[in-house]
C-alpha positions as CSV (number, residue, x, y, z in Angstrom):
1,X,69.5,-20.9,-19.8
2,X,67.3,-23.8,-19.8
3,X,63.4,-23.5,-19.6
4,X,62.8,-23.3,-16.1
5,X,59.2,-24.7,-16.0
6,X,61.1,-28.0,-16.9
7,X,63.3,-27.9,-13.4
8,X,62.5,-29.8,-11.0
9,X,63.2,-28.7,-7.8
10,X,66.9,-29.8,-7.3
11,X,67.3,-28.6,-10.4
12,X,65.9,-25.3,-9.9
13,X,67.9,-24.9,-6.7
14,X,71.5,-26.1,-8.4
15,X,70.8,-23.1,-11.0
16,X,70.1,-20.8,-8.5
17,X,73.3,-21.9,-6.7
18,X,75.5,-21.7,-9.6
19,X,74.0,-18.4,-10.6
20,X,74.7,-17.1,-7.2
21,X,78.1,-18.0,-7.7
22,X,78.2,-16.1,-11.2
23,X,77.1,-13.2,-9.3
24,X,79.6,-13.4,-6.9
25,X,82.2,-13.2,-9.5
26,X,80.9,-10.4,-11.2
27,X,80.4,-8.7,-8.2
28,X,84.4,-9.2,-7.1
29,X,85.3,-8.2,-11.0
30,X,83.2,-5.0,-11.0
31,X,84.7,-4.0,-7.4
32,X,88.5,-4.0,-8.6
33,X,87.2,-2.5,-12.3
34,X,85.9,0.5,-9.6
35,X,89.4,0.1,-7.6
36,X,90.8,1.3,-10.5
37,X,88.8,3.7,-11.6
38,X,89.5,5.6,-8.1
39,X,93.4,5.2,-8.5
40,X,93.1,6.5,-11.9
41,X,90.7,9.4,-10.9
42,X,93.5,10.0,-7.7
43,X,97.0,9.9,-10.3
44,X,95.1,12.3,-12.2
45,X,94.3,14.4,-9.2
46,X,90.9,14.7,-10.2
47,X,87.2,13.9,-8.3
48,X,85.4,12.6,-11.2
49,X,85.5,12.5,-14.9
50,X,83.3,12.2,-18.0
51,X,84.1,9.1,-20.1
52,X,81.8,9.0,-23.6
53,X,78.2,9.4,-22.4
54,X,79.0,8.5,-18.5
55,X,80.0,10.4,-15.7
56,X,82.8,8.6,-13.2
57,X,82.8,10.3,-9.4
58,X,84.7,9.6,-6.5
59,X,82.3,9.5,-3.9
60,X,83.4,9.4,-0.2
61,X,80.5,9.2,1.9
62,X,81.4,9.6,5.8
63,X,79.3,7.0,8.4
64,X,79.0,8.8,11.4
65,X,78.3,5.6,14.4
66,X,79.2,7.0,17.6
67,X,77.1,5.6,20.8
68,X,74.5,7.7,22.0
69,X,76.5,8.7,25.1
70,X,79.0,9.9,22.7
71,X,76.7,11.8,20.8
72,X,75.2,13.4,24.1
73,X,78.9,14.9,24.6
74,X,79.0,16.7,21.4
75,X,75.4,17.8,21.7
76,X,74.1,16.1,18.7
77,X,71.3,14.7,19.7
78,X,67.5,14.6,19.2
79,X,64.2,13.5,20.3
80,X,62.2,11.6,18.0
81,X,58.8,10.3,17.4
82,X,58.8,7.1,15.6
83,X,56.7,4.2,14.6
84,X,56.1,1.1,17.4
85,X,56.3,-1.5,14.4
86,X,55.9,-4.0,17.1
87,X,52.7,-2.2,18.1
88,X,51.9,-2.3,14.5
89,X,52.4,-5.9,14.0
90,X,50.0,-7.0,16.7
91,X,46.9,-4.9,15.5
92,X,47.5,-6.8,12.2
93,X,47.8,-9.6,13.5
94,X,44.4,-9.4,15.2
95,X,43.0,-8.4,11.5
96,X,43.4,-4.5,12.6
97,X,43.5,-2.8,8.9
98,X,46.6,-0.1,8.8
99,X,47.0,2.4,6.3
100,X,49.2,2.4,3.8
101,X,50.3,-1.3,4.5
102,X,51.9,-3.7,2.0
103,X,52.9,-6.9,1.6
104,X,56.3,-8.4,0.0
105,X,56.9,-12.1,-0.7
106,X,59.6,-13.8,-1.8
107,X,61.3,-17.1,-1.6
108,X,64.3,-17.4,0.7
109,X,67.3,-20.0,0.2
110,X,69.7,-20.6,2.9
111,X,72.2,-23.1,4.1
112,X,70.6,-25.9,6.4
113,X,72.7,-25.8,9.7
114,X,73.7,-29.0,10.0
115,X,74.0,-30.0,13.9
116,X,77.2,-32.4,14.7
């Protein structure tokens, strides 16, 4: 990889691009590598496996997304206290301190919409 002090901006931006893009591909390579895996785990009737120092599971994780009517019918339902975060934003704004606040930053790279 080059030095990226040297980039200039375009340049800095076509490496993250193409990087993205390496990611991408690795990311599509290492979901049909885990494809596998799970048919191989299934032929062999088994849940999980250990291979050499690592341990290969099955995992099936259920997502329960009913509406909240739904939920009402089959009496699984709660009342909960939470956090107005919109509440909270406007105290900071006005230079209120909160506890136990922090602060992330990052750079974000999108697509420009381009209007026809």
């Amino acid at each position: 990889m080059e030095n990226l002090q040297t980039l200039n901006l375009d340049q800095l931006l076509e490496t993250y691009l193409n990087t993205l893009h390496e990611q991408e591909t690795i990311e599509a390579t290492v979901k049909v590598i885990r494809d596998e895996m799970a048919l191989r785990l299934d032929k062999e009737g088994k849940k999980g496996t250990v291979v050499g120092d690592y341990s290969i599971t099955k995992v099936i994780r259920t997502n329960f997304r009913p509406t909240i009517e739904q939920a009402r019918e089959l009496a699984a339902t709660v009342m909960v206290e939470s956090i107005d975060m919109q509440a909270l934003r406007r105290l900071h704004d006005q230079g209120v301190t909160i506890p136990n606040t922090t602060q992330t930053e990052f750079v974000l790279v999108k697509p420009v919409e381009k209007k026809e």
